[in-house]
C-alpha positions in Angstrom: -13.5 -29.6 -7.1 -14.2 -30.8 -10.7 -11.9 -32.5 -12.4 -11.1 -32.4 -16.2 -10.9 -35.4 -19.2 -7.3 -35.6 -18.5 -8.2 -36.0 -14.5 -6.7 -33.0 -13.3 -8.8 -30.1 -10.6 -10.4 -27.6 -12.5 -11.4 -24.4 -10.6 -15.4 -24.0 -10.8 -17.0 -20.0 -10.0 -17.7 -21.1 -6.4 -14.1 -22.3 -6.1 -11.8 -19.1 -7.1 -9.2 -18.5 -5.0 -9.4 -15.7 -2.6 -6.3 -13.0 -2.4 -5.1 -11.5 -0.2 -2.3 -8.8 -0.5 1.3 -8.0 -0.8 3.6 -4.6 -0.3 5.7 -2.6 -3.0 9.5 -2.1 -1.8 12.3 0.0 -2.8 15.2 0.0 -0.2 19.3 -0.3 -0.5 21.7 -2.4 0.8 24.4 -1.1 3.9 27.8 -0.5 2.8 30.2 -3.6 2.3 33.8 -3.7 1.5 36.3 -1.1 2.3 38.2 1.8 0.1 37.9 2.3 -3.2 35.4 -1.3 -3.3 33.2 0.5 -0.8 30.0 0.6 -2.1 26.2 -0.6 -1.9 23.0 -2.0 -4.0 19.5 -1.0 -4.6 16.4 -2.9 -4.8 12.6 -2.8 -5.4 10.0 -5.1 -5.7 6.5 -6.9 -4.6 6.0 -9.0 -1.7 4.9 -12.3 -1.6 0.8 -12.4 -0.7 -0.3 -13.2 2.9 1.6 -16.3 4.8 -0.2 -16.6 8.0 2.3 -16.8 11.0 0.4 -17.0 14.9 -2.0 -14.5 15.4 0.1 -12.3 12.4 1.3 -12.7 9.2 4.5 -12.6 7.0 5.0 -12.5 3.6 8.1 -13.6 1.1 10.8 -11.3 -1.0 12.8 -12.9 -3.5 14.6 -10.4 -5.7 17.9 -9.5 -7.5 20.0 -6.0 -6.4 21.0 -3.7 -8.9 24.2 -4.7 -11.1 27.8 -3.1 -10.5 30.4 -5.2 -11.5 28.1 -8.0 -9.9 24.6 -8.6 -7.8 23.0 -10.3 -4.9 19.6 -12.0 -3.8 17.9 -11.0 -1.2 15.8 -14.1 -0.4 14.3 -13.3 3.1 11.0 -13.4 5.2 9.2 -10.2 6.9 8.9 -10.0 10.2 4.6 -9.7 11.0 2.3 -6.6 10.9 2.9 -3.9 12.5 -0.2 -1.8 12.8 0.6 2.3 11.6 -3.2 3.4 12.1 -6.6 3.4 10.3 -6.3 -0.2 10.2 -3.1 0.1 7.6 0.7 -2.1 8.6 3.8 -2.4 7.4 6.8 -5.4 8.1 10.4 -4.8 9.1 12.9 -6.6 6.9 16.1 -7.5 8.8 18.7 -9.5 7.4 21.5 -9.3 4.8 22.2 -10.7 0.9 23.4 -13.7 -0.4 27.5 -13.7 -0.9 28.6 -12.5 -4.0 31.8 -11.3 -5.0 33.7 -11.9 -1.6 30.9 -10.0 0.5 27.2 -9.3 2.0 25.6 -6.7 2.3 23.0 -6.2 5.6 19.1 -5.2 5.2 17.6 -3.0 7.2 14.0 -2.0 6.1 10.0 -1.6 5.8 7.7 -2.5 3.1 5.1 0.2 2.4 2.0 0.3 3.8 -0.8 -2.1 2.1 -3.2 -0.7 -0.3 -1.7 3.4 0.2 -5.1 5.0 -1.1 -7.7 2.7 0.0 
């Protein structure tokens, strides 16, 4: 890697970095709280790209819920690949929120399947 007049890497053409991919999301939280607090939050986003875990991989979602009267984070890690056919996967997202307003909410879902129409 070259390096610039103020000594800092410069990417050259042979040098680009390769991608690799992400998933979209859209999924809502499990109910928290009880009677007339009841209620639950919705979400949607882009994974992280490609973190390689054993012979798998993972990926990162760090995103805000909807707003009612408040929000929470969902700051969590995919479990790997799970094959669905003609080469295609998805990842299982288990977990639950950050605390906010008393309460958590619990996660329980996929990302879509990488690159739909390819």
């Amino acid at each position: 890697m070259k390096k610039n007049t103020r000594n800092q890497p410069t990417i050259t053409e042979n040098e680009q970095t390769v991608q690799t991919h992400d998933h979209e999301f859209t999924a809502s939280t499990k109910l928290a709280e009880e009677d007339d607090d009841r209620h639950n939050h919705r979400f949607a986003g882009v994974t992280s790209e490609v973190i390689p875990r054993g012979k798998s991989h993972v990926h990162s979602i760090l995103v805000n819920t909807d707003f009612l009267d408040h929000h929470h984070e969902v700051a969590i890690t995919t479990g790997p690949a799970i094959p669905v056919g003609e080469g295609k996967h998805i990842h299982l997202i288990k977990g639950t929120t950050t605390l906010d307003d008393g309460h958590v909410h619990e996660l329980l879902f996929t990302t879509l399947i990488d690159k739909p129409l390819v």
